[in-house]
N, C-alpha and C positions, 0 to 999 in steps of 0.2 A: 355771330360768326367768329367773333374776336375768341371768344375763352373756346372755343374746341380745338383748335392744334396744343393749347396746353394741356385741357382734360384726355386728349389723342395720346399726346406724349406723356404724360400720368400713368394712363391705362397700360402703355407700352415697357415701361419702367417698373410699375408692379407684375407686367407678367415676367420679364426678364428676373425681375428678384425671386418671383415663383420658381419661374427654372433654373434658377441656380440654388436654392433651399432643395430643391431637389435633385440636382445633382450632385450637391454635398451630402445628401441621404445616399445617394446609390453609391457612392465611393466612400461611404462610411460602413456601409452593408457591405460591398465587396472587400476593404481591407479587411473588416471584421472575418468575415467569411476564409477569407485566408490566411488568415492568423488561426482560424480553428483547425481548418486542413494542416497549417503546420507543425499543431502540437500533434497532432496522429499521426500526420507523417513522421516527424523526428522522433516521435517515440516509439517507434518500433525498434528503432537501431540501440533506447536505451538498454544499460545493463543492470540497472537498480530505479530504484524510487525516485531519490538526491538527483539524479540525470534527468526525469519524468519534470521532478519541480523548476530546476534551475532552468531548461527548456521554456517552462510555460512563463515564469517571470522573464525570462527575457523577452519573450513576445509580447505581454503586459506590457514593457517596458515602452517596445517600440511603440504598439498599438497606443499609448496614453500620452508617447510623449514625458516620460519619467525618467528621472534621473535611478533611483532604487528601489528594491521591493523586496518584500519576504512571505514567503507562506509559514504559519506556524499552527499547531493541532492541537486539541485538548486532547491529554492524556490520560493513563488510566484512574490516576487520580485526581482527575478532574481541574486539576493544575494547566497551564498554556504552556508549550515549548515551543520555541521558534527552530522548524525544524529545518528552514533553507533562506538560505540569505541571497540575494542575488552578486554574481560575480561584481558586479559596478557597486552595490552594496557593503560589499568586503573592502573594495579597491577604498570606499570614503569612510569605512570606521578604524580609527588607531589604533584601537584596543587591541592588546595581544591578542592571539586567535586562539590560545587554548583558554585564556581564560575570559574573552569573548563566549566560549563555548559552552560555557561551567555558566553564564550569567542569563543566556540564551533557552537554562532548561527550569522548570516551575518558575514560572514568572509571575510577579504579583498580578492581581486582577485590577489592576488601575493605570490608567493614564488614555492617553487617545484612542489608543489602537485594541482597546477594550470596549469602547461606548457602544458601539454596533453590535459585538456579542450577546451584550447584554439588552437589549434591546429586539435581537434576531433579527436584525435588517441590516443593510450597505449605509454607511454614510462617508460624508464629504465635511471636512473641515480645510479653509482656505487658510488659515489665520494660526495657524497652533501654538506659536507663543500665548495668545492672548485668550486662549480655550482654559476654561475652568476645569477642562480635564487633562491641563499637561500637568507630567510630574519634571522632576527634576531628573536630567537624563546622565548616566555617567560622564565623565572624563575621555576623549575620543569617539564617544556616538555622534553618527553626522548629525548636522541641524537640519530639522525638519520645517519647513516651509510652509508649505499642502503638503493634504494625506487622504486615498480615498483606501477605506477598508471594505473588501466584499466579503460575505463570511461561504463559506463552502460546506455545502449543502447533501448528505448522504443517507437516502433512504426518509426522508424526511425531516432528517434531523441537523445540526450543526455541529458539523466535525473538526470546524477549524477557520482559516482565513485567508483572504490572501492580499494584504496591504502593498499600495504604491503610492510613493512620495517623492514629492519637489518638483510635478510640474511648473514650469515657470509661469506660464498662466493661469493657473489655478485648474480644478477640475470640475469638469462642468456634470450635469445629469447625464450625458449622451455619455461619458467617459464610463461613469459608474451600469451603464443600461450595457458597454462593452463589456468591460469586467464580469457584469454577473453574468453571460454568454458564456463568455472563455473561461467564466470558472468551473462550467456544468462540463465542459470538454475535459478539461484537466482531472475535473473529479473522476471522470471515465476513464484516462487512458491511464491517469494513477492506479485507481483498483483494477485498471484490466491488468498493469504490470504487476501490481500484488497476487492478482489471482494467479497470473503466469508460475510469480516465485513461489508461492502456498503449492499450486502444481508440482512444480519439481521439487522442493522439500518434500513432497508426498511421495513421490515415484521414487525417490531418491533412499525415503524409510522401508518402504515397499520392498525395495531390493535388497535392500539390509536382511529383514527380515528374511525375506527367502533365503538370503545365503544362510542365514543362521537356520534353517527349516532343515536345508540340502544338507549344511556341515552334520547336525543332531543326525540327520538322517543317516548319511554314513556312520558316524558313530553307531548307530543305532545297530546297524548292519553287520557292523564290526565285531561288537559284541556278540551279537545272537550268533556268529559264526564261531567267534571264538569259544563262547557257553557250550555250542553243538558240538566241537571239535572236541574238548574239555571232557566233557559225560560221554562220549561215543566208547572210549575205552572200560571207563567204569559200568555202564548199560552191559556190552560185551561180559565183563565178569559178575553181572545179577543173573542176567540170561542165560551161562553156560554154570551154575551154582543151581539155577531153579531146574534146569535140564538134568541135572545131577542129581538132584533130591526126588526129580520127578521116577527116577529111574531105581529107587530104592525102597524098601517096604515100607509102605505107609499107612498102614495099621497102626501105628502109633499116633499120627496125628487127628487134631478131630476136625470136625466137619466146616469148621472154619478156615480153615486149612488148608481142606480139599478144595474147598469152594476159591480160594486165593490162585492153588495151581490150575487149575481150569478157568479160570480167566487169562490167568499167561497165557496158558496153554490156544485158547480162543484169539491170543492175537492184539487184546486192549492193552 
């Protein structure tokens, strides 16, 4: 009788910790969940790409608990560009910003924020001083702490990334399981805003061309009016010449001849 109020209150203290693993799952589902609603909500209001990104890292931001982040994309030739820095990002690097921006595009293929690429999965470094893949980082780049990189994922393939750094706790698997979530959103509302702009660069050529169809066309108009106008007097003196010859002996010509003014004469 003695040890059952302990093994009582045991059993009742595991289920409490049950439900609370679980209610940290549901409010970890529901922020997540509204961290996605919010990059398609605020992206409708963008006007470019640069808007779409800076948008999704700052929800990354809040969602992880990160101080910075950046999305960057392999480019045509196969080089990395960092192509958005997050606003609290810009705020902790010194570096001048144009030529922050000159250093930002084909970037070498090494250091941290590389490993995952290269590998084609998400990883988590808590330590990165002591990572055998830091390099040595300019004069003015913030100090990075923790790093989790998710790489971003299009049509099958790996189009780029999207790194957050210096949570103060480190990053844990649940942080990285968010990330790659909200990276599958951002990849969407990115190429839906691309397809928008490809859109209207098209309509926009479109139009183009037609006016240039309409302008040709008038011209074209113009001409055959003026051409008609032009010959209508000269036509007038073949027709009242061939009327004149038709009206004169033509026993002299021969049968080719004839055969020329009776086609006039028929109207061709």
């Amino acid at each position: 009788m003695a040890g059952k109020p302990g093994s009582y209150y045991a059993q009742l203290e595991k289920e409490l910790a049950d439900c609370r693993r679980e209610d940290e799952q549901i409010q970890r589902k529901t922020a997540l969940l509204t961290a996605i609603i919010r990059i398609f909500r605020e992206s409708l209001a963008c006007e470019n790409e640069e808007d779409v990104a800076r948008i999704s890292l700052k929800v990354a931001e809040e969602l992880t608990g990160s101080e910075i982040s950046f999305i960057g994309e392999l480019n045509p030739n196969g080089t990395f560009d960092t192509t958005t820095l997050s606003e609290a990002g810009w705020n902790a690097c010194s570096v001048p910003r144009e030529e922050a921006l000159k250093m930002l595009k084909n970037m070498p293929g090494s250091g941290i924020n590389r490993v995952g690429l290269r590998e084609h999965s998400s990883w988590i470094i808590n330590d990165p001083a002591s990572h055998p893949e830091t390099v040595e980082k300019p004069q003015g780049h913030p100090t990075l702490t923790s790093f989790l990189g998710v790489p971003l994922r299009y049509v099958g393939g790996i189009t780029g990334m999207i790194a957050l750094a210096n949570k103060q706790a480190g990053y844990t698997l649940a942080d990285q399981q968010d990330v790659e979530a909200l990276s599958v959103a951002f990849v969407e509302a990115l190429n839906r805003r691309r397809s928008e702009k490809k859109i209207h660069e098209l309509n926009e050529e479109l139009s183009h061309h037609l006016l240039q169809v309409e302008a040709a066309n008038k011209e074209l108009e113009a001409f055959s009016y003026s051409v008609s106008h032009d010959l209508r007097a000269p036509l007038r003196h073949i027709t009242g010449f061939v009327e004149l010859l038709g009206e004169r002996d033509l026993t002299a010509l021969d049968d080719k001849s004839h055969h020329y003014l009776q086609f006039h004469k028929a109207g061709y």
